[in-house]
VOZALUM-308732 format. One record per residue (C-alpha): residue in one letter; x, y negated, z negated. Coordinates in steps of 0.05 Angstrom, whole numbers, plus 5000, padded with zeros to 4 digits. Each point is the difference from the previous one (the first is absolute). Example, Ala and Ser with C-alpha at 12.3 -4.5 7.8 and 13.67 -1.06 7.14 Angstrom:
2
A524650904844 S502749315013 
END
This chain:
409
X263045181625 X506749915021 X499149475058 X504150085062 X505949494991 X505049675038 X506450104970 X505249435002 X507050324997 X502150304929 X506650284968 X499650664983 X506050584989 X498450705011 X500450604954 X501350645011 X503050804981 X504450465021 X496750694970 X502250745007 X494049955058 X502049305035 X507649945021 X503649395008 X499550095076 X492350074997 X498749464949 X504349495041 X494950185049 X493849804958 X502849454975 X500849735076 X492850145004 X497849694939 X503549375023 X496749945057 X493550164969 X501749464953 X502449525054 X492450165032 X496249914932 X503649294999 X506550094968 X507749855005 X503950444971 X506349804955 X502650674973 X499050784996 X501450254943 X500950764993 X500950574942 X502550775003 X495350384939 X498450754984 X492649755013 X496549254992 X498949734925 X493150154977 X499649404967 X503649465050 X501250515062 X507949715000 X504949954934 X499449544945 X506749685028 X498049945075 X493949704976 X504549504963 X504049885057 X493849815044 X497849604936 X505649525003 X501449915073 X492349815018 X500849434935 X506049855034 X497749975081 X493249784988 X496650575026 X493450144996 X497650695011 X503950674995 X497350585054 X500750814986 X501050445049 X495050494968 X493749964955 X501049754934 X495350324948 X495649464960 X504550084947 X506149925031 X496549375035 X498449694942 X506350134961 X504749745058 X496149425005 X499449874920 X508750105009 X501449555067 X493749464986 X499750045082 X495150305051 X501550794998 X497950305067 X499650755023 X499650275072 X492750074992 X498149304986 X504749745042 X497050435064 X492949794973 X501649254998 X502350095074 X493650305025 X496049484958 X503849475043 X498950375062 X492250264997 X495849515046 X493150375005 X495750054936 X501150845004 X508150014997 X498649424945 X494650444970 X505050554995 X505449634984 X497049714932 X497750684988 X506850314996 X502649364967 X494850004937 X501250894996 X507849774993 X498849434950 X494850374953 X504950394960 X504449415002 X495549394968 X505449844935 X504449575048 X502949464975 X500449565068 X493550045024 X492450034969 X493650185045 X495449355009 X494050124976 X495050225042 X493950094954 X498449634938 X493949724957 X496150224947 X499250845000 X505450045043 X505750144945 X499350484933 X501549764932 X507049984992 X502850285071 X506649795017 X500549615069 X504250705020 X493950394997 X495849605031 X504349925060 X500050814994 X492450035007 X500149475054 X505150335042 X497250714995 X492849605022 X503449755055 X503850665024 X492550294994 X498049435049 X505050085047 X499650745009 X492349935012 X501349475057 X505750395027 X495650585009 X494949545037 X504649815047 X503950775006 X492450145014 X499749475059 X507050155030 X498450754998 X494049905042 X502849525046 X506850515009 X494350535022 X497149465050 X505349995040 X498250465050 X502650485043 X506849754994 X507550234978 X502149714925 X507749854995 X502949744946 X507549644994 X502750214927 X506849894976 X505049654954 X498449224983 X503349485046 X502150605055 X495249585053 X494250405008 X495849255007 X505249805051 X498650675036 X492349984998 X500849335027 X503750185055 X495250605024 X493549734983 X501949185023 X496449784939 X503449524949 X500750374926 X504549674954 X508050235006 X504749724951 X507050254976 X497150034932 X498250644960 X491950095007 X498849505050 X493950385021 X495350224945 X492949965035 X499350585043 X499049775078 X496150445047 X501149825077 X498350375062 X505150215043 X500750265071 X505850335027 X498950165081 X493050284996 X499150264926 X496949564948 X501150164925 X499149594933 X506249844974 X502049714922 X505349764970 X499750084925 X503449704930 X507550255003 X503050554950 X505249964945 X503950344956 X497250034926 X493449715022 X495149844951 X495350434984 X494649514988 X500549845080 X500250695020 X493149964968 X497249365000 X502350155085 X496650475006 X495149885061 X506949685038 X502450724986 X493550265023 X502049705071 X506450414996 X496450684974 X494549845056 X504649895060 X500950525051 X507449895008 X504749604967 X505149555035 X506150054942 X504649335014 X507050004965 X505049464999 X506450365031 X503949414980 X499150104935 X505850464964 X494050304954 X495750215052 X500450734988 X497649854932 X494449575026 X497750575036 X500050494947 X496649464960 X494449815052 X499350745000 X499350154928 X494549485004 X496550335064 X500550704954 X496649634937 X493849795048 X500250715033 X501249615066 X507150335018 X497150685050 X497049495050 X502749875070 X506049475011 X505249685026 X506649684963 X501749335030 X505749784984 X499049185014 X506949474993 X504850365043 X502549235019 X501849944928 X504050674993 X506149984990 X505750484978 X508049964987 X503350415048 X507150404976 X505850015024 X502250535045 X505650144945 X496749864939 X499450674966 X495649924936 X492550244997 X494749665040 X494749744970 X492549715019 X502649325018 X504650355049 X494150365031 X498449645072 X492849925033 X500950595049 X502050424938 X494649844965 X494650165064 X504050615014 X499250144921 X492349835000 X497350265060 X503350684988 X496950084925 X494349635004 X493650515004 X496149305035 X501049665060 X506149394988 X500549455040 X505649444986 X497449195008 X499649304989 X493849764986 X502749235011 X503250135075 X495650585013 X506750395016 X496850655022 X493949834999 X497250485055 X501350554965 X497449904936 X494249845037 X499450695040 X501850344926 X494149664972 X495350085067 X502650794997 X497650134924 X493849595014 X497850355049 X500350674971 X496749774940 X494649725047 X499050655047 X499550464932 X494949454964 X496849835058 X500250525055 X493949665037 X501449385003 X502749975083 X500949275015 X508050174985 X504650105053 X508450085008 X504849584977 X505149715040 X506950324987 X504349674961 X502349465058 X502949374957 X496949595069 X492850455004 X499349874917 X501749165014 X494849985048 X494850344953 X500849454940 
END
């Protein structure tokens, strides 16, 4: 089906709405994201482009004149491919694209082209293709593209079936396929999740690109792939790690977004199991990041939709080297706002209302390291006591000595 690609740099301008439900504020804010989604898929970006309706067009999402103006300035710049911020109906796919005679992205596709890039083993690609052909099906009347042919001979085609319906029946064949092999292999992992043993399951879960692969890197001294790029890790990783005496299984999983696709959330579904599976969840957020209040509410909606969100865990809050804040004047009077809010504000804010244990790092200088790790031993090892009262070959942990935790690693 759709091959994993490499992408050589493209034009593209991005699209997108201000609605009685999105401010301006909050759709500057997806638009940031959807250029660095698009700067991951393989794309440069040349222009935003932005609209303030009632609600989106049925028929084009944006007005007849915005579409216009798009129209002319791609002829104009050469571009090749226009991205939405949301999900464009099939008709409104194939109606901007009859109008602009260009690529028309969504969010969607554009987040399911990324993961195509990124899935290495033949389950993230099995589950990738899966969600990519449930996405395409209702939109087969595209003008840029046509499915290869896959089947073909005598019997294989009815008298007078349009190449549209064939590529229906061959996609919904497929989709069969691929649900049947993905329940092989949920099968598998669900047995080899229940051979683990006597052992702890934690889980890292968060926002995309906050460095949950950089953190399981640092505690387990394995070597997952980190990369400042949205969903650099798609494959979940399982590694054993050992912090003083107490060994649990710990696994860092595909990262969250906002308006994810709801083909992943199902075509995911065993990476999810890991999540719903784990005894407690190690939530990473990027405190650098001006949205990451939103992240969390996001990451949390998500948890809610798997009915993961009453386990045990702790909120990590990973880049504190990259925070950074504008500090007021002593005689500037007007309103403060979350750019004026400092780090110690922030960890007085978080500790105080969050209802989990909050620790404050950086998972790249491992800037208080030691106690993240006696947060993480301490929930462990209450988990392990309850689960496995029995087992006796635990004993204390150090306190939380920066020199006594050095000389355990």
């Amino acid at each position: 089906m759709l091959e994993k690609k490499e992408h050589s740099y493209e034009k593209a301008v991005l699209v997108g709405v201000v609605t009685q439900h999105q401010d301006e504020d909050k759709l500057q804010e997806y638009m940031d994201e959807l250029e660095f989604l698009a700067f991951t898929a393989g794309a440069t970006v040349d222009r935003r482009f932005t609209q303030k309706l009632t609600q989106p067009d049925s028929k084009t999402f944006i007005g007849s004149g915005k579409a216009q103006e798009i129209k002319e300035y791609v002829k104009e710049h050469a571009i090749g491919t226009v991205i939405f911020d949301d999900e464009l109906s099939p008709s409104q796919l194939k109606n901007l694209e009859r109008e602009m005679e260009v690529k028309i992205l969504d969010r969607t596709n554009l987040i399911l082209d990324i993961f195509a890039q990124r899935a290495t083993t033949s389950y993230a690609r099995t589950q990738v293709e899966l969600a990519q052909y449930q996405y395409l099906l209702p939109r087969l009347t595209r003008m840029w593209t046509h499915l290869e042919r896959q089947k073909g001979g005598i019997g294989m085609r009815g008298p007078g079936e349009t190449e549209i319906e064939t590529d229906r029946r061959i996609i919904r064949d497929r989709i069969s396929l691929l649900k049947d092999k993905l329940k092989t292999i949920d099968k598998q992992m669900a047995t080899q999740r229940n051979n683990r043993g006597k052992v702890v399951r934690a889980a890292l879960v968060g926002y995309t690109n906050v460095g949950k692969s950089t953190l399981m890197n640092a505690l387990s001294k394995s070597e997952v792939f980190a990369e400042n790029k949205l969903f650099a890790t798609l494959d979940t990783t399982v590694r054993k790690v050992v912090i003083g005496n107490l060994p649990f299984l710990l696994t860092d999983t595909v990262g969250f977004i906002r308006k994810l696709p709801t083909q992943l959330v199902e075509s995911f579904k065993s990476t999810l199991d890991e999540v719903r599976e784990a005894d407690l969840l190690i939530h990473v957020v990027d405190i650098s990041h001006e949205s990451f209040e939103d992240h969390i509410d996001s990451v949390n909606q998500i948890l809610m939709e798997i009915n993961a969100h009453q386990k045990p865990m702790i909120m990590v809050f990973n880049k504190i080297d990259d925070f950074s804040y504008q500090k007021k004047d002593e005689d500037d009077l007007t309103p403060s706002t979350r750019k004026n809010i400092s780090l110690e504000e922030w960890k007085n804010t978080w500790m105080a209302k969050s209802k989990y244990p909050t620790v404050f790092i950086s998972a790249l200088t491992k800037e208080n390291f030691p106690e993240m790790k006696k947060l993480i031993y301490d929930e462990v090892m209450k988990i392990h006591i309850s689960r496995f009262p029995y087992n006796d070959f635990l004993f204390e942990y150090f306190d939380n000595d920066e020199e006594e935790v050095n000389q355990k690693e």
